[in-house]
ZADRENLUM-40246 format. One line per field, with one value per residue (C-alpha): x, y, z; residue number from 1; residue in three letters. Coordinates in nm, 3 decimals, always signed. Example, Ala and Ser with C-alpha at 12.3 -4.5 7.8 and 13.67 -1.06 7.14 Angstrom:
2
c1	(+1.230  +1.367)
c2	(-0.450  -0.106)
c3	(+0.780  +0.714)
vexke	(1  2)
mipa	(ALA  SER)
***
This chain:
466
c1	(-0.388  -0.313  -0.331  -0.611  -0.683  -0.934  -1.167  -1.154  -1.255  -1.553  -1.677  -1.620  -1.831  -2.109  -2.221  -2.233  -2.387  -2.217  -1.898  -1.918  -1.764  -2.008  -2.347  -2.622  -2.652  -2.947  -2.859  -2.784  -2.705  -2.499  -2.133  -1.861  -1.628  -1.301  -1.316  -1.307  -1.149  -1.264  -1.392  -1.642  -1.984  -2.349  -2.616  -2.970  -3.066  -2.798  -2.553  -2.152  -2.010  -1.638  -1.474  -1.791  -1.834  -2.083  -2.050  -2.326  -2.147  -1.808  -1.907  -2.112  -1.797  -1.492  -1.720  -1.688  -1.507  -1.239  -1.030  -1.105  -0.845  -0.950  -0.647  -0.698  -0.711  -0.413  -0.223  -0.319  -0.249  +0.126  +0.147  +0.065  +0.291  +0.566  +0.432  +0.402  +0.748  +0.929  +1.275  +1.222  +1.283  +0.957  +0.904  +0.591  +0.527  +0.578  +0.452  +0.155  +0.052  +0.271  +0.206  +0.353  +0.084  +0.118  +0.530  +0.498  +0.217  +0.385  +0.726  +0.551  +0.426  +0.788  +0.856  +1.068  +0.969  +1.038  +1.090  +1.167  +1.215  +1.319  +0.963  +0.895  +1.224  +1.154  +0.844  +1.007  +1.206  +0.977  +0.811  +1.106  +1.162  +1.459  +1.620  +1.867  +1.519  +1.447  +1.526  +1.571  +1.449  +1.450  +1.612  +1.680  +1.749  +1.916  +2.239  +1.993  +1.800  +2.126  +2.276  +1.978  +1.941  +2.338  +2.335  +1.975  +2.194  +1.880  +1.948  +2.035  +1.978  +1.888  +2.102  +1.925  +2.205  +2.573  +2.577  +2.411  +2.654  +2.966  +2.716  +2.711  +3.013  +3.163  +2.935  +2.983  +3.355  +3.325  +3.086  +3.334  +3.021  +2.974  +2.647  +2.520  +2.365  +2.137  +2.163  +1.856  +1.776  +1.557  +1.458  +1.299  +0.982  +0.615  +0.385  +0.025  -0.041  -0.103  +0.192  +0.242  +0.310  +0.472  +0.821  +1.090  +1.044  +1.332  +1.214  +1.128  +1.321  +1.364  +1.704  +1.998  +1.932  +2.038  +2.035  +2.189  +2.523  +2.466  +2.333  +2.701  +2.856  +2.683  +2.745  +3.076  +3.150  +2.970  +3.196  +3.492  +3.398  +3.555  +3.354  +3.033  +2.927  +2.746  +2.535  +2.290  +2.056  +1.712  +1.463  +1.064  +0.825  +0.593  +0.218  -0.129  +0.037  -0.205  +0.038  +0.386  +0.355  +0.562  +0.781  +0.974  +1.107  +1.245  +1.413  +1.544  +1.720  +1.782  +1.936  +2.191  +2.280  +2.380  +2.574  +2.740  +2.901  +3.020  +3.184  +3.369  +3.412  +3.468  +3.184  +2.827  +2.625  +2.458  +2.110  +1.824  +1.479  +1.264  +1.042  +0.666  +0.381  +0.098  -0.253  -0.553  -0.947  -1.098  -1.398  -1.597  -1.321  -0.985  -0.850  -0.541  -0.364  -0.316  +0.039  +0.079  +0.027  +0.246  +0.527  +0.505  +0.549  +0.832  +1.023  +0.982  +1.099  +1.397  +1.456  +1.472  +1.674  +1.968  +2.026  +2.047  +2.279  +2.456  +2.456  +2.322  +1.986  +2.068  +1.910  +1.561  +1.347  +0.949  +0.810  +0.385  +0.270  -0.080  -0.130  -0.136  -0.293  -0.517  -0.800  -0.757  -0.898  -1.213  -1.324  -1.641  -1.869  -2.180  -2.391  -2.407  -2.677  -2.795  -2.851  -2.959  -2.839  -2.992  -2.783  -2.789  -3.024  -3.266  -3.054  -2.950  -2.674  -2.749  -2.456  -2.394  -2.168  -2.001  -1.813  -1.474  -1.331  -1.020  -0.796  -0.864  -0.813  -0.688  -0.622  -0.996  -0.820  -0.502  -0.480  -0.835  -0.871  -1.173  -1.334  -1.664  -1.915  -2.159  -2.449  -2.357  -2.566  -2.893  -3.056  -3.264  -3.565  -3.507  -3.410  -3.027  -2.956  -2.622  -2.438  -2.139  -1.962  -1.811  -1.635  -1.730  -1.343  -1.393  -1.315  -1.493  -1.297  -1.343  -1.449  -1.399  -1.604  -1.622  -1.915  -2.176  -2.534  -2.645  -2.978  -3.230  -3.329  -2.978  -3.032  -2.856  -2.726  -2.667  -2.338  -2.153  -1.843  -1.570  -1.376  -1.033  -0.895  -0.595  -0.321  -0.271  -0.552  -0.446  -0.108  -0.120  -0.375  -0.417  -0.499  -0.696  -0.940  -0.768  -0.952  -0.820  -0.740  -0.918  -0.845  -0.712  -0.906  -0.830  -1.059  -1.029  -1.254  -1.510  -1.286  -1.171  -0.843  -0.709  -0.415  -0.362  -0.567  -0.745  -0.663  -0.806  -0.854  -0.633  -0.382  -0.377  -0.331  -0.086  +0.145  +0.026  +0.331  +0.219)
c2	(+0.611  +0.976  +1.207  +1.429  +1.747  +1.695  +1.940  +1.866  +1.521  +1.633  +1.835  +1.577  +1.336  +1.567  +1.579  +1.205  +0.887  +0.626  +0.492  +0.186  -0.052  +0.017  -0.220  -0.174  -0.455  -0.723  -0.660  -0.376  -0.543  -0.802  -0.814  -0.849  -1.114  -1.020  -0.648  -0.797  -0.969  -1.355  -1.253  -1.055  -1.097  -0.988  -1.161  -1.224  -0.848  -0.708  -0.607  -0.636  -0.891  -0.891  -1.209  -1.310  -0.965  -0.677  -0.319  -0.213  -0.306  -0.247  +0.105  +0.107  +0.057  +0.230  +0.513  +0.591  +0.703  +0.392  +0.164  -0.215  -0.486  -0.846  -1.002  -1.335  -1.232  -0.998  -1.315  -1.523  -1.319  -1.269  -1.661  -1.726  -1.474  -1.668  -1.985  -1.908  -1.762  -2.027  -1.970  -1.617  -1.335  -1.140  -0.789  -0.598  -0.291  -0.062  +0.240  +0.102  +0.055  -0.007  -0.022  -0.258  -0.500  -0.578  -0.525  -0.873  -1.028  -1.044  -1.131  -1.402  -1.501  -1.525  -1.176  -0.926  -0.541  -0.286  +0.081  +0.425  +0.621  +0.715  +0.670  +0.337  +0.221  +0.291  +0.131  -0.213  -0.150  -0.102  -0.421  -0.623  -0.752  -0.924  -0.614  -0.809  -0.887  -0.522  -0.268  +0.052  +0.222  +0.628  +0.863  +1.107  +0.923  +1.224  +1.140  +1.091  +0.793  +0.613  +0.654  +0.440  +0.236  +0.137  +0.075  -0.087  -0.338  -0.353  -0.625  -0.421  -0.033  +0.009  +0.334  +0.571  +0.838  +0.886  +1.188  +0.882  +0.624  +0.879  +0.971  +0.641  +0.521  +0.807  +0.681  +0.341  +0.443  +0.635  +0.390  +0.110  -0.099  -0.247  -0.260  -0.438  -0.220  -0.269  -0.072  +0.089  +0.097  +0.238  -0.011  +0.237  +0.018  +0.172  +0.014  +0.041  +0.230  +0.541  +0.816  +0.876  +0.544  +0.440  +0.444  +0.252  +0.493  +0.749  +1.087  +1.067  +1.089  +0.693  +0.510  +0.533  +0.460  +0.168  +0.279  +0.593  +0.427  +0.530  +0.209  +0.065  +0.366  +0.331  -0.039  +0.005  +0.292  +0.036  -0.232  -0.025  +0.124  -0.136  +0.019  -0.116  -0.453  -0.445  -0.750  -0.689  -0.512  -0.366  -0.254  -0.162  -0.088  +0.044  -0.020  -0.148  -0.365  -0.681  -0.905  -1.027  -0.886  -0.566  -0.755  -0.987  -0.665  -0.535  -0.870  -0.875  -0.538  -0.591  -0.953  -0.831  -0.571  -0.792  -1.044  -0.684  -0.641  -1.029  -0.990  -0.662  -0.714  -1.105  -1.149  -1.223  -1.019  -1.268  -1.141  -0.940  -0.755  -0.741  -0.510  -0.599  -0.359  -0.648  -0.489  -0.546  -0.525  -0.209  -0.168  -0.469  -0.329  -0.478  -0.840  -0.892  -1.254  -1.458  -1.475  -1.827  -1.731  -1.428  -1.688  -1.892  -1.618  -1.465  -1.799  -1.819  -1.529  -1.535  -1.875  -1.810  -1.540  -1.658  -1.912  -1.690  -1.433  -1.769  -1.657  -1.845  -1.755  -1.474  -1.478  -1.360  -1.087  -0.973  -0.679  -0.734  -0.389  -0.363  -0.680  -0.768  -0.528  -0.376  -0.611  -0.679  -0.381  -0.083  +0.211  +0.223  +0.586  +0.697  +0.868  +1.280  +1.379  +1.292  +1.468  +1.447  +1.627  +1.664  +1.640  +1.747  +1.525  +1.419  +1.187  +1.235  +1.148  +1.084  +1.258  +1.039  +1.311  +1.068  +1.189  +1.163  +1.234  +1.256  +1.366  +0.960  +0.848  +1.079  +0.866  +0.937  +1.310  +1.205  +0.961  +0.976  +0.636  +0.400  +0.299  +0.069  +0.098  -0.082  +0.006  -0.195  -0.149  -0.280  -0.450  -0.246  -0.284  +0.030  +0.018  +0.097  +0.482  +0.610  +0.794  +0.928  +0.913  +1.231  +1.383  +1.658  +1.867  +2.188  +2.088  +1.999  +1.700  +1.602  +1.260  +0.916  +0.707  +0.881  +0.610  +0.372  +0.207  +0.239  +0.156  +0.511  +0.508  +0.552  +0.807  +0.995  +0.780  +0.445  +0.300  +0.252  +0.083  +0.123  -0.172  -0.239  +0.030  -0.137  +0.017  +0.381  +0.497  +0.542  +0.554  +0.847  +1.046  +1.404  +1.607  +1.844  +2.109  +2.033  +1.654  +1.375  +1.076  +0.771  +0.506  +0.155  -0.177  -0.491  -0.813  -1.175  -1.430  -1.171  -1.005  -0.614  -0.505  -0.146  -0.115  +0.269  +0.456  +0.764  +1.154  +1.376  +1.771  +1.770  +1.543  +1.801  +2.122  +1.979  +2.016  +2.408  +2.551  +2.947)
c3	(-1.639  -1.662  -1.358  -1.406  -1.186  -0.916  -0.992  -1.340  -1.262  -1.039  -1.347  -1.568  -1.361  -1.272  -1.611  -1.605  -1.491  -1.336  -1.529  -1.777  -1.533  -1.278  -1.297  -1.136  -0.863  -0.863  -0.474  -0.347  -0.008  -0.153  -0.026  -0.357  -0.185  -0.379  -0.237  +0.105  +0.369  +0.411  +0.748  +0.650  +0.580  +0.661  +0.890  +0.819  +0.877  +0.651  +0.884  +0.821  +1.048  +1.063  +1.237  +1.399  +1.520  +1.375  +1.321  +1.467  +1.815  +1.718  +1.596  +1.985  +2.089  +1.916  +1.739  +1.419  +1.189  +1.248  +1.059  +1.098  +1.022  +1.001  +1.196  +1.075  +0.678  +0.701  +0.837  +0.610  +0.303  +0.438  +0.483  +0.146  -0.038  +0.198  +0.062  -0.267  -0.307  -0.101  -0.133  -0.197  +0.087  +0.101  +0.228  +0.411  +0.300  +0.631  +0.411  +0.345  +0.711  +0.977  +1.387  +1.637  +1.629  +1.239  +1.239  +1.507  +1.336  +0.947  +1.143  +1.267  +0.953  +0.807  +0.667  +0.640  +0.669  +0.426  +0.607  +0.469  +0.741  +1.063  +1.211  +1.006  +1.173  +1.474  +1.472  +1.362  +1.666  +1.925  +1.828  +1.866  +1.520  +1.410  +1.271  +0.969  +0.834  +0.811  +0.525  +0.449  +0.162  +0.023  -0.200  +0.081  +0.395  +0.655  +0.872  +1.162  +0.948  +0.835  +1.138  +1.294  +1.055  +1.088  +1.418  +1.470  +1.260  +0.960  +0.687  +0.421  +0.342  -0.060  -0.146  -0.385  -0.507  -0.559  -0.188  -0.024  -0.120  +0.000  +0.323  +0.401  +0.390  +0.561  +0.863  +0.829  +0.840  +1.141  +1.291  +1.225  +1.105  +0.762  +0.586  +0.400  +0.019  -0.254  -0.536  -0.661  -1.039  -1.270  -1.570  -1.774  -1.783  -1.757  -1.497  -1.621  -1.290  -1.156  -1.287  -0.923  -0.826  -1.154  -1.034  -1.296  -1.587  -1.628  -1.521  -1.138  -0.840  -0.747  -0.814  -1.127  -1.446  -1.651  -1.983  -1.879  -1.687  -1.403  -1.243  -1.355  -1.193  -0.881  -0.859  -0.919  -0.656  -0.372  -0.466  -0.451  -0.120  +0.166  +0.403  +0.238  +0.149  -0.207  -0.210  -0.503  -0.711  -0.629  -0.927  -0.867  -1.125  -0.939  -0.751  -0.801  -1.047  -1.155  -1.303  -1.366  -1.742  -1.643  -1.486  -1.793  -1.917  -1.583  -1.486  -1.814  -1.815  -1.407  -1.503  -1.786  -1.544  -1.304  -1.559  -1.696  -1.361  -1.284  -1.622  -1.499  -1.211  -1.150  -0.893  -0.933  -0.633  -0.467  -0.420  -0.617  -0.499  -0.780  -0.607  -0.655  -0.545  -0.608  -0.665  -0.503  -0.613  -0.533  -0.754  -0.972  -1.215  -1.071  -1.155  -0.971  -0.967  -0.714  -0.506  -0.655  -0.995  -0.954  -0.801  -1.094  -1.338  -1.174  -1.139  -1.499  -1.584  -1.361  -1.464  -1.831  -1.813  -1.570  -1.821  -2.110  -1.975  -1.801  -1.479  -1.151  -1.001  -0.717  -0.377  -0.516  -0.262  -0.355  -0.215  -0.235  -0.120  -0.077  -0.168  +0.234  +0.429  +0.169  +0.187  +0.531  +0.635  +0.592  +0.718  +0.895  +0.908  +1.045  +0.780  +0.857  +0.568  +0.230  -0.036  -0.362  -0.668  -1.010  -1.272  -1.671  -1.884  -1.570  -1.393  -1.061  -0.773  -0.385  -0.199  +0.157  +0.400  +0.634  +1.001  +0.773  +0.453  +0.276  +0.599  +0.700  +0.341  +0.059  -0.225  -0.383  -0.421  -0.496  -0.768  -0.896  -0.672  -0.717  -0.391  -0.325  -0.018  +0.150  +0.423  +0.675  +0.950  +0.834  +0.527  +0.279  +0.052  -0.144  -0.493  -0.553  -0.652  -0.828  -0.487  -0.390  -0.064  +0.051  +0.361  +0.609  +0.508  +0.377  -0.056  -0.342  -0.375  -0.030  -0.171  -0.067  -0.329  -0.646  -0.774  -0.585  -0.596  -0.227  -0.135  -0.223  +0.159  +0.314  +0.591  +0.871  +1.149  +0.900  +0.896  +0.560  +0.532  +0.264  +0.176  +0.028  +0.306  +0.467  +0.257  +0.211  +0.416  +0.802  +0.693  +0.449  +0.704  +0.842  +1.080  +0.750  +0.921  +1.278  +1.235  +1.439  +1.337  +1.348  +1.543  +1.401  +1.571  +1.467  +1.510  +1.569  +1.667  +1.772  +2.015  +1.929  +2.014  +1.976  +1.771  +1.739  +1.955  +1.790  +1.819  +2.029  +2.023  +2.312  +2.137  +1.869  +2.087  +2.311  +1.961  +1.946  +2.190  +2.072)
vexke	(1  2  3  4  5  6  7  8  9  10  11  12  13  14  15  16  17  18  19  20  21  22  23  24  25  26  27  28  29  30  31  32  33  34  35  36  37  38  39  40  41  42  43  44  45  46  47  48  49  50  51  52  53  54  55  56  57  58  59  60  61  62  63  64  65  66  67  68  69  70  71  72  73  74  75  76  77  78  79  80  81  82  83  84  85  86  87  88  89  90  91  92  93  94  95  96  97  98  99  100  101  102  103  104  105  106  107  108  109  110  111  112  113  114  115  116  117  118  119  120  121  122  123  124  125  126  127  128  129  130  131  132  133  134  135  136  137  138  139  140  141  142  143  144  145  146  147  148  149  150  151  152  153  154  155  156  157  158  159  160  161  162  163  164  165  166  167  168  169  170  171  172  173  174  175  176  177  178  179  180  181  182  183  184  185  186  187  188  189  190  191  192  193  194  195  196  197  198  199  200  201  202  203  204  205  206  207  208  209  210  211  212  213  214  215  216  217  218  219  220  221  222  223  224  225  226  227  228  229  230  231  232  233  234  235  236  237  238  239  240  241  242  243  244  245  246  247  248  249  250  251  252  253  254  255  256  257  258  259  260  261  262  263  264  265  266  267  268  269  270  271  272  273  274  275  276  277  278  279  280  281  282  283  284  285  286  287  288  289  290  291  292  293  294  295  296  297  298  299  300  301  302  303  304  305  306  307  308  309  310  311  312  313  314  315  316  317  318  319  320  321  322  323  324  325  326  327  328  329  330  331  332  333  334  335  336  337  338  339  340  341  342  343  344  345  346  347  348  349  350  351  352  353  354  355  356  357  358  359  360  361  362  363  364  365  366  367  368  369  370  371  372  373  374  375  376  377  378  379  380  381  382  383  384  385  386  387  388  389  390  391  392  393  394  395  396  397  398  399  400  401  402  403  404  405  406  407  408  409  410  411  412  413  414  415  416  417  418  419  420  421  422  423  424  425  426  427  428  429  430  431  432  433  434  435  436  437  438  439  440  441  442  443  444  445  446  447  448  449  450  451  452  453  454  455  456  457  458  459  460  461  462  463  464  465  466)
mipa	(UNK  UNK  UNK  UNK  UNK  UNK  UNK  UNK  UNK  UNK  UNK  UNK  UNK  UNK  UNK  UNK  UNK  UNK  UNK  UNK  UNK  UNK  UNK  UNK  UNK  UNK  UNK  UNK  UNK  UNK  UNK  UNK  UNK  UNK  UNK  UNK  UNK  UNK  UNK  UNK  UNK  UNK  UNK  UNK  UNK  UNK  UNK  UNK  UNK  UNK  UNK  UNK  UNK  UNK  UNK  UNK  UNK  UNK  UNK  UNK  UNK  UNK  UNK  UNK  UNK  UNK  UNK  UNK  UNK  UNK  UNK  UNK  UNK  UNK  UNK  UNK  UNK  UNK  UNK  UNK  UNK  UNK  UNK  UNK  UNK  UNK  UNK  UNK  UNK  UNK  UNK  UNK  UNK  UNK  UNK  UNK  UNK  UNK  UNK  UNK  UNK  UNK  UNK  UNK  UNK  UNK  UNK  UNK  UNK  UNK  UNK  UNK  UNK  UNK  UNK  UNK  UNK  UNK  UNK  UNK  UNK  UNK  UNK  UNK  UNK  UNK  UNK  UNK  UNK  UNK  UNK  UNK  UNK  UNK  UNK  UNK  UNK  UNK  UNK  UNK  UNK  UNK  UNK  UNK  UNK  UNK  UNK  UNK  UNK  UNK  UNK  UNK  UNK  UNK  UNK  UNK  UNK  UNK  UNK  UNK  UNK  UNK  UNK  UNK  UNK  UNK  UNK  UNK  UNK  UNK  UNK  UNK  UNK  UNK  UNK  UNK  UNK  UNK  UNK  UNK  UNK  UNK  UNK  UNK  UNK  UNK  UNK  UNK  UNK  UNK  UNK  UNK  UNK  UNK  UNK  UNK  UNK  UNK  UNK  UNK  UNK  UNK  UNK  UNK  UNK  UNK  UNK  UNK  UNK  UNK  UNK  UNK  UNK  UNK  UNK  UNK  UNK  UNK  UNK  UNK  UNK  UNK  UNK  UNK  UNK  UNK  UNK  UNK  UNK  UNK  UNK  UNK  UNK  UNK  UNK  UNK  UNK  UNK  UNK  UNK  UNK  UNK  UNK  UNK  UNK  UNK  UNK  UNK  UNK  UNK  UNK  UNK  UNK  UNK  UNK  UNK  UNK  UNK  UNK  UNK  UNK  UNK  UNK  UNK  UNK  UNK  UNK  UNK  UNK  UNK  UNK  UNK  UNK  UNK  UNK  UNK  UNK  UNK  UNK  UNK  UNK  UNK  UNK  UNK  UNK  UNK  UNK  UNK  UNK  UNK  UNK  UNK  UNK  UNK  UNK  UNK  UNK  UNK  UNK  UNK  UNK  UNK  UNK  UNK  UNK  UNK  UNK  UNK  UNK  UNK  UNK  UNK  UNK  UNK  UNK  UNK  UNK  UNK  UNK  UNK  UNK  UNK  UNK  UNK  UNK  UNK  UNK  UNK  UNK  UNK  UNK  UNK  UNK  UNK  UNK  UNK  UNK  UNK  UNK  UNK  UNK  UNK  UNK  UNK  UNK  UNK  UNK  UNK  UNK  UNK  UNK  UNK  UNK  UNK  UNK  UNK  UNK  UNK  UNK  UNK  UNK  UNK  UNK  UNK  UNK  UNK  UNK  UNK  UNK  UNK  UNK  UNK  UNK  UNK  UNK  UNK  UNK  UNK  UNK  UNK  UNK  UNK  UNK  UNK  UNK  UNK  UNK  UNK  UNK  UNK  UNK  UNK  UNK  UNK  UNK  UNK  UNK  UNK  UNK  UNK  UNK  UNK  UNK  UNK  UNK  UNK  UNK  UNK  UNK  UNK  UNK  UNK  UNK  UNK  UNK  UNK  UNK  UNK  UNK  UNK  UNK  UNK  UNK  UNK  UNK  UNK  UNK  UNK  UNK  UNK  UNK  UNK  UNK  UNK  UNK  UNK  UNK  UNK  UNK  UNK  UNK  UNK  UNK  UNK  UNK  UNK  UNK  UNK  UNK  UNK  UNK  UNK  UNK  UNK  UNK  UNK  UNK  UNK  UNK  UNK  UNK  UNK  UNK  UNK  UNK  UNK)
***
């Protein structure tokens, strides 16, 4: 996909109808199962339910906008990437959406937590996780965040540059600790992703190079270091990533890299994070595999090539991104006002203003991200009508689903809920137009629990010291 300029993209559209991928439903009220959590469904009068509870009432009694996480789904979808990759050390995203409540819940689920920050870190802290299953990722970690991370004791910190590797092992020196490293590399594969979250191809700011040396180099500088303890190599491809296609090439290059330094150096590292960044349905569009299929690809791969390069298979370690928490969750709005646009040639949109907008999910604006919605507070005998979803923020691409049938009679005060919205959504939020933030709720077994309360005005002036 290439990155295309927001407004360009709103001009672009507003001369036409809705996209070739997007049917017109038989049902406009009809749920699509794969863009949601297994806990979710509607009743008899059309309204979402979510884990035997529904919207109407949970919007009655956490308002609106909010974030909604299916406990029960999100659970299960970390159990079976653990199942599927038995043997394998898998990895929550923390970036994708990380509170207390979800650090403990994928911990107890068998997982490890990826972090790339201080305030990721600390995070895994406060909810007591076993910090040797933690990590800690980034290509600019400060003193302050290694210096953390070293003495929380994490499992391994994945160094990103040749001033981080002498950074940190002048601290480890000084610390007297030694900790355990992963070498980041790029593979100089393309992801069919986003550009933005395409992240093995040469020119971007993640990881050394293996075609230009300097993966070698930096391997070579850890293991000479006594004050670190090199135990592998760490490549990622990138995000929203549908198969294990991408991933032969990677291994391959990752692989010889690995049987390049037990040749020079007389040891083979002992472990290897292939990364991951598993992608999710969003829109009628998206296909993504399943974690079993993705296992079984991935074992192949590895498989194949450890025995041509000779070399044993390495402690393996899978990173699914989104892949958990995506589907797990929406966002749930109250309708503000409708209206309806002509456009060129007679056709026509229905713009829905909901009470948020891209400072509670910014990806629509960002990548160019496809998003799906529902109305979820009642059933409807209108015909379906080409709409778009939009925000109350003061931009033109204040949108938060670019292209939708929604019933023709969605009014002020429904509820429409946007699914797909547990990754990169609360986690990537603002404050935009002095706008709190949402709250996130979780629910299980009809019961709602608060997980991150939401922002108030005061919450943001108590920050304004002038």
């Amino acid at each position: 996909m290439t990155h295309t300029h927001v407004a360009g993209s709103i001009h672009a559209d507003a001369a036409s109808r809705a996209p070739g991928w997007l049917a017109v439903p038989d049902d406009v009220n009809a749920l699509m199962p794969k863009l949601w959590s297994e806990g979710v469904g509607k009743d008899a009068d059309g309204v979402l339910t979510v884990a035997g509870l529904d919207v109407t009432e949970l919007a009655a009694t956490v308002g609106t906008p909010a974030y909604v996480i299916d406990e029960a789904d999100l659970r299960a979808r970390a159990r079976a990437f653990a199942e599927a990759f038995a043997g394998w050390n898998v990895y929550y995203a923390g970036k994708s959406f990380l509170c207390t409540a979800v650090a403990r819940w994928v911990a107890e689920e068998g997982l490890g937590i990826d972090t790339c920050t201080g305030g990721e870190l600390a995070v895994a802290r406060r909810a007591g996780i076993d910090m040797a299953t933690v990590g800690l990722h980034g290509n600019n970690k400060s003193v302050e965040e290694l210096v953390a991370a070293l003495e929380a004791g994490v499992g391994r910190i994945i160094v990103d540059s040749f001033d981080e590797i002498a950074r940190l092992g002048h601290l480890a020196g000084e610390l007297g600790l030694r900790p355990r490293v992963m070498v980041r590399v790029t593979t100089g594969v393309e992801a069919h992703t986003h550009e933005y979250i395409s992240t093995a191809h040469e020119d971007q700011k993640f990881g050394f190079s293996i075609a230009g040396g300097a993966a070698a180099e930096a391997l070579a500088l850890c293991q000479a270091d006594e004050r670190l303890d090199l135990v592998g190599i760490h490549s990622h491809i990138g995000s929203q990533i549908f198969d294990a296609a991408g991933f032969e090439v990677a291994a391959r290059r990752t692989l010889r890299l690995h049987a390049d330094f037990a040749t020079e150096h007389g040891v083979e590292l002992p472990e290897m994070d292939l990364g991951g960044g598993f992608g999710i349905a969003y829109t009628s569009q998206d296909a993504p595999s399943t974690p079993a299929q993705l296992a079984a690809a991935m074992n192949r791969i590895v498989d194949t090539e450890c025995a041509a390069l000779g070399v044993a298979r390495p402690q393996l370690s899978i990173e699914p991104g989104r892949a958990i928490s995506g589907p797990s969750g929406f966002l749930l709005y109250t309708v503000g006002t409708v209206k309806r646009v002509r456009l060129d040639g007679g056709a026509s949109r229905l713009y829905v203003a909901v009470d948020g907008g891209m400072s509670d999910n910014i990806r629509t604006a960002l990548y160019a991200a496809e998003y799906s919605a529902t109305l979820a507070s009642r059933r409807s005998a209108a015909p379906p009508t080409l709409a778009r979803v939009v925000g109350k923020h003061c931009e033109g691409g204040d949108i938060l689903v670019r292209d939708e049938f929604l019933p023709a009679d969605v009014t002020p005060g429904d509820l429409v809920a946007v699914p797909a919205a547990g990754a990169y959504s609360r986690s990537m939020a603002s404050n935009y137009n002095h706008v709190p933030r949402p709250p996130v709720v979780s629910v299980r077994d009809g019961r709602v629990t608060t997980l991150v309360r939401r922002e108030t005005l005061d919450d943001l002036l108590a920050l304004d010291v002038g």
